[in-house]
N, C-alpha and C positions, 0 to 999 in steps of 0.2 A: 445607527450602527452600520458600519459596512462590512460589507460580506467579503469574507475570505478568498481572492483570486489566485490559483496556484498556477505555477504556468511549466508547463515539464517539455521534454526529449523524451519520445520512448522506441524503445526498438522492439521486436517481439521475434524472444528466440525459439521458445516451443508452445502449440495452442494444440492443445489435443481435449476431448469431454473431461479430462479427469487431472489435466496439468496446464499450465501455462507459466511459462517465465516472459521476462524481457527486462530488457538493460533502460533506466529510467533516471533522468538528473531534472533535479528540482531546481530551477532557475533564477538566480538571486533578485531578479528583476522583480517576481511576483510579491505581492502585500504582505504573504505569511509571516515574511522577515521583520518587518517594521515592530521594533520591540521585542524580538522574541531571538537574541540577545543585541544588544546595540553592539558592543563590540566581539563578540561572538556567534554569529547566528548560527542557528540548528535549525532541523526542520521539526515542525512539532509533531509530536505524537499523532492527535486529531487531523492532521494533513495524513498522518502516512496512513490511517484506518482508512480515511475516506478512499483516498486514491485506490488502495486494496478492494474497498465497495465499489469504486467508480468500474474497474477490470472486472470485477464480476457482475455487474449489473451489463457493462454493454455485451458482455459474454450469455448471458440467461437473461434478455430482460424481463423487468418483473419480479425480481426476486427480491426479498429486503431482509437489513439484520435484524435477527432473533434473540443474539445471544453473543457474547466474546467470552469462552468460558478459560482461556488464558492468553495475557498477555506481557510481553516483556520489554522494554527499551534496555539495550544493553551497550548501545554507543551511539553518539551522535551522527546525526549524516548532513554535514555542511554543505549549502547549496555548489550549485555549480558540479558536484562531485560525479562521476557515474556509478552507480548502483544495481544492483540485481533482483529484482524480484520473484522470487519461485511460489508460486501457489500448485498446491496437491488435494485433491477430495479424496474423501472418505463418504461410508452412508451416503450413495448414492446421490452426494452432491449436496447435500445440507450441511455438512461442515467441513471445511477448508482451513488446509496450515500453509499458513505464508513465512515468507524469511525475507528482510531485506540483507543483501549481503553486498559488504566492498570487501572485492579483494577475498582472501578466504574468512574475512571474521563476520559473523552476525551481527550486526547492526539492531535488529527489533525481527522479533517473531510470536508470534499470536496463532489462537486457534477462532474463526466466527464462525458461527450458526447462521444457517439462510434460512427462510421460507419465501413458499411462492416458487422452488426447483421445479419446472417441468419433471414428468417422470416418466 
């Protein structure tokens, strides 16, 4: 089985303890796409958690998910595209709401549980 290669652009537009965004395009080149639509690709769901874990983990490392206690796809985000991601804590850093957003409309936003936050 091979393993999922995602291959991104990312810019970072605020990193503060308690926020982080950056502008982020998933790049048609990587494998995610292969199947996942042949003539329409999207980026999968399971791409865009990781990549949300991937910014939080090099941000806290150490930390791992606990929990996704909601989460929503609410439009495609076709590769090549640019994107926004805003992530916010709450409780000291154990749960974070993300948004991927083009443009002004929501694309996918979720709530995950960490553990393992420095404190």
């Amino acid at each position: 089985m091979a393993t999922a290669k995602y291959m991104v652009n990312k810019e970072v537009i605020t990193d503060s303890p308690v926020k982080l965004a950056l502008r982020v395009q998933f790049l048609r080149e990587s494998n995610i796409y292969q199947g996942h639509f042949p003539d329409f690709a999207i980026t999968p769901g399971v791409v865009l958690i990781d990549f949300v874990m991937k910014c939080l983990t090099d941000k806290f490392p150490g930390v791992f998910l606990s929990g996704i206690p909601r989460l929503k796809f609410i439009s495609p985000i076709i590769p090549d595209i640019w994107v926004e991601l805003q992530l916010t804590c709450e409780t000291g850093g154990r749960r974070w709401h993300f948004a991927f957003m083009h443009q002004e409309n929501c694309c996918s936003r979720g709530v995950l549980d960490l553990k393992g936050v420095p404190t």
